[in-house]
N, CA, C and O of each residue as an XYZ file, in Angstrom:
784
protein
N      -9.115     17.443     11.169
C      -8.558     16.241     11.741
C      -8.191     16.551     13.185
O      -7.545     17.590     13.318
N      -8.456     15.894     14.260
C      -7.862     15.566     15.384
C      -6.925     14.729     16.156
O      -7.020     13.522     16.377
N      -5.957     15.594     16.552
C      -4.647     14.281     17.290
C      -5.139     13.867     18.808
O      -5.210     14.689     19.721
N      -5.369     12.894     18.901
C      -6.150     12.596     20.374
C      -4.684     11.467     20.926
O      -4.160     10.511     20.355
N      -4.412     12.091     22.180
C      -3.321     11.346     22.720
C      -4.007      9.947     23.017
O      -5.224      9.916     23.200
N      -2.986      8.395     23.084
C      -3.929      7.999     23.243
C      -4.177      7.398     24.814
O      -4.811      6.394     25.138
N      -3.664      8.084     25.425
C      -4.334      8.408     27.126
C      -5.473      8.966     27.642
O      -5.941      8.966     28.780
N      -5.975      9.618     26.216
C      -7.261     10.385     26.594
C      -8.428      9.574     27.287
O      -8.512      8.428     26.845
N      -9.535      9.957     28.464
C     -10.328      9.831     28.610
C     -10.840      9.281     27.405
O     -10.483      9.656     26.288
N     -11.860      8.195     27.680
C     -13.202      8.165     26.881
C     -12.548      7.387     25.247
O     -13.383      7.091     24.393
N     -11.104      7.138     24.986
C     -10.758      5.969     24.071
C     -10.028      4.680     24.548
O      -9.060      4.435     25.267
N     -10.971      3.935     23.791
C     -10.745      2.543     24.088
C      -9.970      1.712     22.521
O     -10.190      1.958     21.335
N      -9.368      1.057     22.932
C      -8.855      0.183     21.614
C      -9.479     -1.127     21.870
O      -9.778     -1.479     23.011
N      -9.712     -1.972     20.654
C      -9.906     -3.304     20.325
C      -9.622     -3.872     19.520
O      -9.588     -3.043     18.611
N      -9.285     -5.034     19.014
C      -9.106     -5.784     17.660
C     -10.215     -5.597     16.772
O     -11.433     -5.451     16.878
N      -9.375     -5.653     15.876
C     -10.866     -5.209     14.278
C     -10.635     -6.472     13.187
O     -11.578     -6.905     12.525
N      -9.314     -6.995     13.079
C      -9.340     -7.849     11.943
C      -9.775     -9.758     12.167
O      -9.314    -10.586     12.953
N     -10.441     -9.833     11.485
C     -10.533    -11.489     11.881
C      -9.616    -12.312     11.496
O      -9.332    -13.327     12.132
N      -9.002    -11.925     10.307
C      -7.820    -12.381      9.240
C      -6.641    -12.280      9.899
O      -6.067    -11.246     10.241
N      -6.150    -13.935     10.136
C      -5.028    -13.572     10.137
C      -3.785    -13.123     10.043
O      -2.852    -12.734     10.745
N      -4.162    -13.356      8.655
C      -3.512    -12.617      7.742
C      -3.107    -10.738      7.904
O      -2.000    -10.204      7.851
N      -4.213    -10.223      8.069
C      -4.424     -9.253      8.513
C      -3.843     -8.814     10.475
O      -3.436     -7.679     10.726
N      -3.890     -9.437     11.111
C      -3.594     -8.953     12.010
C      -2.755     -8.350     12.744
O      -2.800     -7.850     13.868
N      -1.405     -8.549     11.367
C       0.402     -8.207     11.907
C       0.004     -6.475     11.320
O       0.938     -5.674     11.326
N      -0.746     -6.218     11.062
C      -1.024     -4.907     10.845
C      -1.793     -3.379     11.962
O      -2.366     -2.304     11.785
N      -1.255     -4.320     13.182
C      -1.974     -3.465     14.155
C      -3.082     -2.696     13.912
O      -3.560     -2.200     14.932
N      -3.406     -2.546     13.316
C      -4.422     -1.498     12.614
C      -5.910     -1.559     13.365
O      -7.032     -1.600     12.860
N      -5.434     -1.549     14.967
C      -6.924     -1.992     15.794
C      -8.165     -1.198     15.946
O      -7.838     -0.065     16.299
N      -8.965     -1.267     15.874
C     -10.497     -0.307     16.263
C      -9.922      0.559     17.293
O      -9.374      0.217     18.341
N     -10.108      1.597     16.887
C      -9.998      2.879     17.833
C     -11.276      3.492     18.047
O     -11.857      4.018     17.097
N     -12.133      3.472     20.025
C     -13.491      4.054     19.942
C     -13.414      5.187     20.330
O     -13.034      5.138     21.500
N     -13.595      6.449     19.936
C     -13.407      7.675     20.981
C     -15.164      7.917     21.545
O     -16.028      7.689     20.698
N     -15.535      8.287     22.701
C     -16.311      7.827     23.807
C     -16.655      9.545     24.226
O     -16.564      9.517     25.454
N     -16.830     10.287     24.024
C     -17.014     11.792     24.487
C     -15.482     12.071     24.874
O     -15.064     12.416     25.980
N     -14.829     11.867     23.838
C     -13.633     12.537     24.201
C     -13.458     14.240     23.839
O     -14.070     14.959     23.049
N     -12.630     14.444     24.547
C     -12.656     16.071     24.729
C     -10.882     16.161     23.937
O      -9.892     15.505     24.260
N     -11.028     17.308     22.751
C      -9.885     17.215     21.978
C      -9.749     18.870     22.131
O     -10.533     19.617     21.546
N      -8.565     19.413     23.063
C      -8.252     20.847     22.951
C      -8.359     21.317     21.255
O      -8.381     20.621     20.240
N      -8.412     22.846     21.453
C      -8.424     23.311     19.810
C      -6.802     23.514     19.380
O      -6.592     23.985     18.262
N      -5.732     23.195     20.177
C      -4.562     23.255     19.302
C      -3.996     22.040     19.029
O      -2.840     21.904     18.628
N      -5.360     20.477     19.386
C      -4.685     19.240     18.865
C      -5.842     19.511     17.585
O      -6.209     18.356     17.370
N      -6.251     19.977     17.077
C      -7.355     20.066     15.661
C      -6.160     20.467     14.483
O      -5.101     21.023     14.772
N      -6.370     20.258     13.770
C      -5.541     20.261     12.263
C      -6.713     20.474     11.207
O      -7.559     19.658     10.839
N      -6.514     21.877     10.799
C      -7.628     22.196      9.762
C      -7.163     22.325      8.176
O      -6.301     22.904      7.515
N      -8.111     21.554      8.010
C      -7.797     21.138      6.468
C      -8.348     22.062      5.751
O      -9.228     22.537      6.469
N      -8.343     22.850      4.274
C      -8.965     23.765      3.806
C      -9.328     23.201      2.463
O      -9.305     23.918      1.463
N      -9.686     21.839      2.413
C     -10.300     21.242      1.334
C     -11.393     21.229      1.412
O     -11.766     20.065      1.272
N     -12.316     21.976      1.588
C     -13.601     21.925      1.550
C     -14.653     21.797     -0.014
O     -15.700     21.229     -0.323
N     -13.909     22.455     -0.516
C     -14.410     22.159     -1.843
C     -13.951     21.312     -3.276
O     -13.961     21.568     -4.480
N     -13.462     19.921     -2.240
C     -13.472     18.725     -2.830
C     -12.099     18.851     -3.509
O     -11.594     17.868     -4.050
N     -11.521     19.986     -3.489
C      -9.990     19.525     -3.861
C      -9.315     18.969     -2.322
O      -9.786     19.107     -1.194
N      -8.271     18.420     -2.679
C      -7.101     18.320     -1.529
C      -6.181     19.445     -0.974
O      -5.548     20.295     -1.599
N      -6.237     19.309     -0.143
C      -4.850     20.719      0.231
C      -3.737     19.806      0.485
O      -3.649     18.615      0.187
N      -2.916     20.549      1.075
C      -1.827     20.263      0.806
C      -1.135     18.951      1.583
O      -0.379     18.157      1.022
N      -1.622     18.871      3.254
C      -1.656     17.975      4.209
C      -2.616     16.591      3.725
O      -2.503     15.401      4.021
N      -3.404     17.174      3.025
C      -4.336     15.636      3.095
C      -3.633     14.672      1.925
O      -3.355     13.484      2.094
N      -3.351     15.625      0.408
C      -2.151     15.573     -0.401
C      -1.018     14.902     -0.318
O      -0.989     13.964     -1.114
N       0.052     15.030      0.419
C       0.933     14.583      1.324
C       0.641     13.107      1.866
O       1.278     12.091      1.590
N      -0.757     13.259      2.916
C      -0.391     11.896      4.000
C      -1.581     10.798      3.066
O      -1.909      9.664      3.416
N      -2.002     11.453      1.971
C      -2.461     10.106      0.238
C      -1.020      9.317      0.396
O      -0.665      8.374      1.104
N      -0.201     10.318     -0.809
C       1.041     10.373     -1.064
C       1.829      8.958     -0.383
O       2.244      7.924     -0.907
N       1.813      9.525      1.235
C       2.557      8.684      2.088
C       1.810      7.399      2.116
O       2.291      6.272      1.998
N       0.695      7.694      2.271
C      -0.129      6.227      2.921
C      -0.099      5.344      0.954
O       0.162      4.150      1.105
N      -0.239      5.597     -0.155
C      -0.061      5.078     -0.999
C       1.196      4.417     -1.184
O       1.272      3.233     -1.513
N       2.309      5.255     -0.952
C       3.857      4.164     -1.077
C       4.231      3.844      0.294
O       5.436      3.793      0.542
N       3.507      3.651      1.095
C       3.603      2.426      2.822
C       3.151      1.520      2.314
O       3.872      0.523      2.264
N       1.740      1.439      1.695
C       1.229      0.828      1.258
C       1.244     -0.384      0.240
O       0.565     -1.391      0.436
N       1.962     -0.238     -0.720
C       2.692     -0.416     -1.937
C       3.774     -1.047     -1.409
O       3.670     -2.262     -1.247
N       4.867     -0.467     -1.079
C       5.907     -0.929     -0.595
C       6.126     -2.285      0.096
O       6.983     -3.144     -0.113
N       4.446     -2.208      1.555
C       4.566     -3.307      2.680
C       3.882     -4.482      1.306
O       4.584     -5.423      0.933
N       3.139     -4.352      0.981
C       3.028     -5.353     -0.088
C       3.639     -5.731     -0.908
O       3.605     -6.944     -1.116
N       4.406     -4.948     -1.677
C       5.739     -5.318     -2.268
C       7.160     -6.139     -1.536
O       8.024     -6.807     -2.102
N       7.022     -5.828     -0.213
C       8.114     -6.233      0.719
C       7.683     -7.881      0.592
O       8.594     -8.684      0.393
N       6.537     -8.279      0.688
C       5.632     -9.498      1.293
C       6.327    -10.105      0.225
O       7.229    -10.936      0.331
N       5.687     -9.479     -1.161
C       6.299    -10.907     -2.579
C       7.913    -10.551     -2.859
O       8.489    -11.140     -3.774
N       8.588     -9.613     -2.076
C       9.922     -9.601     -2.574
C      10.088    -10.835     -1.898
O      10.644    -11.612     -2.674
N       9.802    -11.501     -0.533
C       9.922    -12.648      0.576
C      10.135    -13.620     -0.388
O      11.197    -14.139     -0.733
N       9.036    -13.805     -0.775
C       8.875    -15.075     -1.934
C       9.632    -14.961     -3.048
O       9.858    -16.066     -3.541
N      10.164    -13.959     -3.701
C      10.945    -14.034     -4.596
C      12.157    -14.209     -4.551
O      12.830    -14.568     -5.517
N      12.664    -13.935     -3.223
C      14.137    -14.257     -2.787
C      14.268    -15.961     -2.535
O      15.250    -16.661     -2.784
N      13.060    -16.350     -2.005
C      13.222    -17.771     -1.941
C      13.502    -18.566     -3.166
O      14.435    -19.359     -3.294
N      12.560    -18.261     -4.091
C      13.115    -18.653     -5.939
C      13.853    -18.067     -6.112
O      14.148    -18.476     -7.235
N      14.856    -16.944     -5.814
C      16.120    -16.521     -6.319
C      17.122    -18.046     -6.039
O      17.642    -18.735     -6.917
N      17.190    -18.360     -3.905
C      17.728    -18.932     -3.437
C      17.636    -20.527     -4.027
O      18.775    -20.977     -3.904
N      16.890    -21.402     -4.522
C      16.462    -22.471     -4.948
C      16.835    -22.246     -6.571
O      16.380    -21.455     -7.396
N      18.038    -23.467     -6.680
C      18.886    -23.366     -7.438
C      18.340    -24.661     -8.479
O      19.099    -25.108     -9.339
N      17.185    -25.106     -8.323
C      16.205    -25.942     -9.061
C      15.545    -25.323    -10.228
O      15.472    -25.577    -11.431
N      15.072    -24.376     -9.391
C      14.355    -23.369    -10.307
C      15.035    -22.472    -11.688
O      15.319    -21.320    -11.363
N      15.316    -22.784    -13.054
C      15.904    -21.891    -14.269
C      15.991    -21.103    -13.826
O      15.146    -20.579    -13.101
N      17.245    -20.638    -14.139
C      18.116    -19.106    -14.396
C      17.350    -18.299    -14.759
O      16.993    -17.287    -14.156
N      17.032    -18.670    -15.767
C      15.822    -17.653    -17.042
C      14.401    -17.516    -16.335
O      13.625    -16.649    -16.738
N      14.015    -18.443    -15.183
C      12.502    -18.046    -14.263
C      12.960    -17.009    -13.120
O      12.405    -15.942    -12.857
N      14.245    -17.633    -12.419
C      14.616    -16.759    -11.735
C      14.617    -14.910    -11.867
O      14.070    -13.992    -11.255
N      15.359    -15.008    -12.777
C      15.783    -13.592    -13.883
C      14.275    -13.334    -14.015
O      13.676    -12.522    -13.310
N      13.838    -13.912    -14.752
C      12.328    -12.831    -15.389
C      11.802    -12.598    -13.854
O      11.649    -11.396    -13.638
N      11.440    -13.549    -12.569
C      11.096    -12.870    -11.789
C      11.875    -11.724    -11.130
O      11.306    -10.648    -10.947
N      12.808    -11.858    -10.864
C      13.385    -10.350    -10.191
C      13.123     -9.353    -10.940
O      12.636     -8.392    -10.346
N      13.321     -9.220    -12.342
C      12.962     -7.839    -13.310
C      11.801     -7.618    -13.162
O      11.663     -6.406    -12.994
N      10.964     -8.081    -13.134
C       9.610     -7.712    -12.494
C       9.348     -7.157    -11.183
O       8.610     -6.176    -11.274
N       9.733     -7.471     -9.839
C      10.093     -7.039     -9.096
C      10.933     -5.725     -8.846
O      10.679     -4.591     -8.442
N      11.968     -6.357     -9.243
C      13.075     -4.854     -9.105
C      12.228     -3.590    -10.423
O      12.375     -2.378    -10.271
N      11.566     -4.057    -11.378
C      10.967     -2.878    -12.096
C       9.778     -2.294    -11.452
O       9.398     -1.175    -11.800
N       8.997     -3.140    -10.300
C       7.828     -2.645     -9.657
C       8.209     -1.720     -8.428
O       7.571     -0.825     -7.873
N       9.566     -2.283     -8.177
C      10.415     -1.488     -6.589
C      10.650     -0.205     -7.162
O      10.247      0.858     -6.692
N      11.425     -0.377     -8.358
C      12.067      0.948     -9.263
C      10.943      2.190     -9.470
O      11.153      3.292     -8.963
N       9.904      1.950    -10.148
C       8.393      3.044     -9.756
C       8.347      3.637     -8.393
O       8.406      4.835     -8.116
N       8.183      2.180     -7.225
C       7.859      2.954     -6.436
C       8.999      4.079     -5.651
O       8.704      5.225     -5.311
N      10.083      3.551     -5.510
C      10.904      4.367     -5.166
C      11.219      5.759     -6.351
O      12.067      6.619     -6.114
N      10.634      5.752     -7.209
C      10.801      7.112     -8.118
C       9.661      8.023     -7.564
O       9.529      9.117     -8.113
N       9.008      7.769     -6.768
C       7.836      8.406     -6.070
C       8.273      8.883     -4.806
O       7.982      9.909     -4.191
N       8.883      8.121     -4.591
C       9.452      8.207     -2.931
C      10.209      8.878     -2.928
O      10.029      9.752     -2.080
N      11.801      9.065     -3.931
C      12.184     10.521     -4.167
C      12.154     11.618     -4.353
O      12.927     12.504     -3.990
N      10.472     11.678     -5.443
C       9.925     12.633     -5.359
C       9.262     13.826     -3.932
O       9.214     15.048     -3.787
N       9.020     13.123     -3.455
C       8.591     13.308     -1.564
C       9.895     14.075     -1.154
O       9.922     15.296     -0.997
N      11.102     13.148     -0.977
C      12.663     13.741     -0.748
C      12.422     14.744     -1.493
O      12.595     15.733     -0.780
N      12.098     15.084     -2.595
C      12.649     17.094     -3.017
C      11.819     17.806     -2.393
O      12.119     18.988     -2.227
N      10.592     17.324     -1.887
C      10.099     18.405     -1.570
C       8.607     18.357     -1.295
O       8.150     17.223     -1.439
N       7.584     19.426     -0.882
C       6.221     18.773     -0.710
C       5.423     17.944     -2.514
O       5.564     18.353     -3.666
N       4.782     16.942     -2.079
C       4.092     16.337     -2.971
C       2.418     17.052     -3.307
O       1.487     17.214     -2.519
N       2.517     17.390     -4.856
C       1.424     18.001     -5.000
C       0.504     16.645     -5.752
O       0.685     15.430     -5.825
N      -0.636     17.676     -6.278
C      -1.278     16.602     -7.662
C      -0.435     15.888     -8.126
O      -0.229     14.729     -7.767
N       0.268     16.595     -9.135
C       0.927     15.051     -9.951
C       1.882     14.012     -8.994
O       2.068     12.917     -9.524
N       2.484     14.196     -7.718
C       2.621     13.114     -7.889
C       1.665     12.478     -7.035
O       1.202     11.544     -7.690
N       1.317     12.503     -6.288
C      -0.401     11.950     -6.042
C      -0.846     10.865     -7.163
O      -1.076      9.664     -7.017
N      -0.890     11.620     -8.255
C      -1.148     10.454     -9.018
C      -0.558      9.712     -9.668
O      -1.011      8.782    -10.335
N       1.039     10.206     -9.485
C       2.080      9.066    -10.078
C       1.766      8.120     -8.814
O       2.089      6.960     -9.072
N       1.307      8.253     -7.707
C       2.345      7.291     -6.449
C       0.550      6.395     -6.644
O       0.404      5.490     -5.823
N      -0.690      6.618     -7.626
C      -1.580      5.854     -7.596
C      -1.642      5.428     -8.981
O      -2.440      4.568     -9.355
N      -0.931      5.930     -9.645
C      -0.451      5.111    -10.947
C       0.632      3.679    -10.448
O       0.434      2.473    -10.296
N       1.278      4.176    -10.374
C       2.846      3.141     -9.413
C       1.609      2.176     -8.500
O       1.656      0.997     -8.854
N       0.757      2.395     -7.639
C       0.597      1.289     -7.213
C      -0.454      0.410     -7.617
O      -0.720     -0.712     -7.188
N      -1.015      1.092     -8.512
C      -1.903     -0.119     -9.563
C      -1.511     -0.267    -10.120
O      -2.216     -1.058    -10.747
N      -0.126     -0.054    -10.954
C       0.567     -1.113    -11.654
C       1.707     -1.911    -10.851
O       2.427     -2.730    -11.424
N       1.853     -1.522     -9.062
C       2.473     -3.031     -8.714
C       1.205     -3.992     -8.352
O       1.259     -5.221     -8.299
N       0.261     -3.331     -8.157
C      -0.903     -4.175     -7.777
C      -1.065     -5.365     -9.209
O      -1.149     -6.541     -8.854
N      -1.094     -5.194    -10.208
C      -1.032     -5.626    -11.587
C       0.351     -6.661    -11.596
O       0.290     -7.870    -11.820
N       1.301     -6.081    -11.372
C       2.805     -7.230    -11.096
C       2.606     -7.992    -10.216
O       3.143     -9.075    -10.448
N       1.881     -7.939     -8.935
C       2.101     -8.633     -7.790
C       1.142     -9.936     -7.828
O       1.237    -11.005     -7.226
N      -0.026     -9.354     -8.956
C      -0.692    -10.163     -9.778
C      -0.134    -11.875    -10.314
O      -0.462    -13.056    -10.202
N       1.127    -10.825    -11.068
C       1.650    -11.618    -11.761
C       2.576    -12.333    -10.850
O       2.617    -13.558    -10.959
N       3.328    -11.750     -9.965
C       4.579    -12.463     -9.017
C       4.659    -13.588     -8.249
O       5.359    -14.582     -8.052
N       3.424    -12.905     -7.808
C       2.796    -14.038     -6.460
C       2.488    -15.644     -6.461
O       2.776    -16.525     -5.652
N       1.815    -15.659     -7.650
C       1.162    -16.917     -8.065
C       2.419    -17.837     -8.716
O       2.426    -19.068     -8.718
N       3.577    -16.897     -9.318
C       4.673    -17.412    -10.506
C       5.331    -17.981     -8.981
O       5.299    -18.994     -8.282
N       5.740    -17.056     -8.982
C       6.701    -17.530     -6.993
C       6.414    -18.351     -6.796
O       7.242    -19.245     -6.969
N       5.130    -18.723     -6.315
C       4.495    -19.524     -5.472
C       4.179    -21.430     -6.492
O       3.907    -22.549     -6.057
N       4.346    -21.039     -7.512
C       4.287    -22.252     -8.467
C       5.626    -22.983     -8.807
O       5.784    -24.184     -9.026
N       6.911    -21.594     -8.799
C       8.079    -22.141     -8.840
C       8.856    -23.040     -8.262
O       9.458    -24.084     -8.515
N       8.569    -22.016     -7.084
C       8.583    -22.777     -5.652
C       8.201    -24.170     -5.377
O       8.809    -24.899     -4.593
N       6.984    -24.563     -6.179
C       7.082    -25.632     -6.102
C       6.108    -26.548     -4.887
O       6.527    -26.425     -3.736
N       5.020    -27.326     -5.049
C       4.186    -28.065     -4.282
C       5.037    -28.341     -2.687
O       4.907    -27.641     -1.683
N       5.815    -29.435     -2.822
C       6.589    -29.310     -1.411
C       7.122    -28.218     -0.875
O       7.243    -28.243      0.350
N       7.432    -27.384     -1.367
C       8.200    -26.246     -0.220
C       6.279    -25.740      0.157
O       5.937    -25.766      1.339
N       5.301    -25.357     -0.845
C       4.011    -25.168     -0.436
C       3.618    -26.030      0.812
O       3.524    -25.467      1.903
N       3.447    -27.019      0.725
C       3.002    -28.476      1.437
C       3.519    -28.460      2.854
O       2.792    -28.503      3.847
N       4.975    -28.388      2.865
C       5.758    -28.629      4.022
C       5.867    -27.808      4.850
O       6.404    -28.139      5.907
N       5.457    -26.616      4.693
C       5.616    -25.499      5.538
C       4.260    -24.289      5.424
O       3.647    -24.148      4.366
N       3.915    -23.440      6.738
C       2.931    -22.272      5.959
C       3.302    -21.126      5.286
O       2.436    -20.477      4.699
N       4.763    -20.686      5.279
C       5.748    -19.571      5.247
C       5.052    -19.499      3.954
O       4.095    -18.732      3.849
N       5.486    -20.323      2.812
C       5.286    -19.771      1.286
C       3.109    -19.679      1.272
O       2.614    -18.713      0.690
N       2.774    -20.049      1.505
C       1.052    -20.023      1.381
C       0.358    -18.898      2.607
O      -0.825    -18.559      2.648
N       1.619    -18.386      3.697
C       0.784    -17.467      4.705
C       1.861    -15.856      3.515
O       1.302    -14.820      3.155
N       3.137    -16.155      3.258
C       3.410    -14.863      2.390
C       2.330    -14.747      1.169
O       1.876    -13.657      0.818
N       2.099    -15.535      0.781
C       1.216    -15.707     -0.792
C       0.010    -14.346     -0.489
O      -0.092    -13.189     -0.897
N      -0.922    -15.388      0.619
C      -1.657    -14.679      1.279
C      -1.714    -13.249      1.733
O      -2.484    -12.340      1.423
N      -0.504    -13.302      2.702
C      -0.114    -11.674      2.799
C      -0.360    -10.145      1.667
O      -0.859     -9.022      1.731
N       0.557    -11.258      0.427
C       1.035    -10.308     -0.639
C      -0.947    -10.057     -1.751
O      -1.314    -10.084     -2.926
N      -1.282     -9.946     -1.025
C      -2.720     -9.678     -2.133
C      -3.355     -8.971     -1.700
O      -4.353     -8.688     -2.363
N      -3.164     -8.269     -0.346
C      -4.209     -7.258     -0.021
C      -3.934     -6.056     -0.808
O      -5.038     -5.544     -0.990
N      -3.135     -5.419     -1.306
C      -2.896     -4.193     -1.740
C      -3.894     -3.497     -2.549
O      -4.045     -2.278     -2.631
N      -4.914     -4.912     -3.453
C      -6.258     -4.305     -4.166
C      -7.007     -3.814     -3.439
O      -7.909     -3.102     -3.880
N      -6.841     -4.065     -2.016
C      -7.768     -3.793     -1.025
C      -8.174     -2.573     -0.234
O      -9.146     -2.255      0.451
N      -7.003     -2.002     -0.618
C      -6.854     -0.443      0.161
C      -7.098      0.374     -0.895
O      -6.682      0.508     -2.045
N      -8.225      1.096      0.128
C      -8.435      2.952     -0.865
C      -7.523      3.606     -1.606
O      -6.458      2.996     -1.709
N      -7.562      4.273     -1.961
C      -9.324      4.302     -2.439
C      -8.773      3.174     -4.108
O      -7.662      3.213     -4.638
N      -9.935      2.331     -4.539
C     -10.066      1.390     -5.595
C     -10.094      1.782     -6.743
O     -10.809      2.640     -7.262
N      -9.268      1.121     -7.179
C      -8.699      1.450     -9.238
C     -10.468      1.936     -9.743
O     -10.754      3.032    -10.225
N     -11.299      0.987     -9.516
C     -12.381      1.194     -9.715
C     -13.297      2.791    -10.057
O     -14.014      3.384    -10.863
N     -12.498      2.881     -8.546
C     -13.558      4.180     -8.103
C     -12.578      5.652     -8.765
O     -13.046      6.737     -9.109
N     -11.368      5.290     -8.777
C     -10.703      6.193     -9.198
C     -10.423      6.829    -11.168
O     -10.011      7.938    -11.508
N     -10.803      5.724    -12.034
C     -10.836      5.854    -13.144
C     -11.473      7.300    -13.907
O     -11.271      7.826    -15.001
N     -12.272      7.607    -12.818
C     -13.167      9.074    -13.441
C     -12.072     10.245    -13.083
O     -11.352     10.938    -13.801
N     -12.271     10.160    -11.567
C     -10.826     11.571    -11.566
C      -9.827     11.213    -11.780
O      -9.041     12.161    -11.768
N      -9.126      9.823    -12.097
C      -7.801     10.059    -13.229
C      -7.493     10.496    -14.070
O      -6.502     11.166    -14.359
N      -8.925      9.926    -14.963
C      -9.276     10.662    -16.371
C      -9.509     12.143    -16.450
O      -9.224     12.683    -17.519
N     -10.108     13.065    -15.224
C     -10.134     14.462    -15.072
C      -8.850     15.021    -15.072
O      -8.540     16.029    -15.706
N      -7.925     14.206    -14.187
C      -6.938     14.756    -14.163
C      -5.951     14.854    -15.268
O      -5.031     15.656    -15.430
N      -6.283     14.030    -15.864
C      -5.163     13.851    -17.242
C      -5.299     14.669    -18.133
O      -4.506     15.155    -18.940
N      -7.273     14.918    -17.792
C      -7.404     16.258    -19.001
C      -7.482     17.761    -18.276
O      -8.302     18.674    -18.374
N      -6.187     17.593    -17.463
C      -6.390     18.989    -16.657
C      -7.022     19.741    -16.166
O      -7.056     20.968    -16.063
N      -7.966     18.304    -15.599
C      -8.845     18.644    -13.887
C      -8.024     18.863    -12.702
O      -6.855     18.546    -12.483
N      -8.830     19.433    -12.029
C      -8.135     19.210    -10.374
C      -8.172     17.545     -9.951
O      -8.954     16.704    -10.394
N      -7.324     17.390     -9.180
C      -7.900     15.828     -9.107
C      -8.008     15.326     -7.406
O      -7.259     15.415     -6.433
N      -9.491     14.711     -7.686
C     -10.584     14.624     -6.667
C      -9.722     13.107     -6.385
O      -9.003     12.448     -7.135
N     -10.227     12.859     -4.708
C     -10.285     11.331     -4.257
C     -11.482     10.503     -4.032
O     -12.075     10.841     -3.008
N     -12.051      9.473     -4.703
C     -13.455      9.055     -4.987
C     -13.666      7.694     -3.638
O     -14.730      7.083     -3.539
């Protein structure tokens, strides 16, 4: 890996997302152009043979509960609004927050894990367990929120239909439940565990 300041010669930035949705995510095209990267901005990884070391391990780890979390933050938005709307049953209210606060509760049991100390395999795959099953709640949250809530608060404003929106990318980011089902399954039967 290379840290390229980003003053360097020869990089240019641009916008990458068309979605608006997408765009509060800075996350712009970065071009590097014959850039010249000294050898003490290089960061050498020693995963060469398809395991993870320890750094790449780690910034999974991190980028899985940022990840998780900023999407989780999006439908907590909406769920505070049906907390606040005193129309909406006690008993809809309630079942939505326990859902919520039980999808927050995972991820932050991951996130402590990090606090003791470096993150190896397992939790790697707790923090990609935890976020396909908030991906699975948010499933469920988003749409309930957003129905509770109710046609006019939808109608009258974009807040509840641009959060809705927001809160669904999380299937979207790497690596995919999909692709991952084989080295989960390795790992469970006490494989090393690969990123697909």
């Amino acid at each position: 890996m290379a840290l390229v300041p980003a003053e360097s010669e020869g990089v240019s930035v641009s916008g990458f997302w068309s979605s608006s949705f997408l765009s509060g995510a800075e996350s712009d095209q970065v071009t590097l152009t014959d850039v010249l990267v000294p050898p003490e901005l290089l960061v050498r990884t020693s995963g060469l043979d398809g395991r993870l070391d320890e750094l790449q391990t780690a910034g999974l780890v991190w980028f899985e509960l940022l990840m998780t979390g900023s999407y989780l933050g999006v439908a907590s938005a909406l769920v505070e609004r049906v907390l606040l709307n005193e129309r909406v049953p006690e008993s809809e209210r309630v079942r939505l927050l326990v859902e919520a606060e039980g999808a927050m509760a995972a991820a932050e049991g991951v996130a402590r894990r990090l606090d003791e100390g470096c993150p190896d395999e397992s939790t790697l795959a707790d923090s990609l367990y935890v976020r396909y099953c908030v991906q699975d709640a948010l499933a469920r949250i988003v749409p309930r929120a957003v129905e509770l809530l109710g046609g006019l608060n939808f109608m009258s404003s974009d807040e509840i239909g641009h959060l809705a929106a927001c809160a669904n990318g999380l299937s979207l980011h790497p690596p995919a439940r999909s692709r991952m089902t084989g080295p989960l399954a390795a790992h469970l039967a006490d494989g090393p565990l690969t990123v697909a």
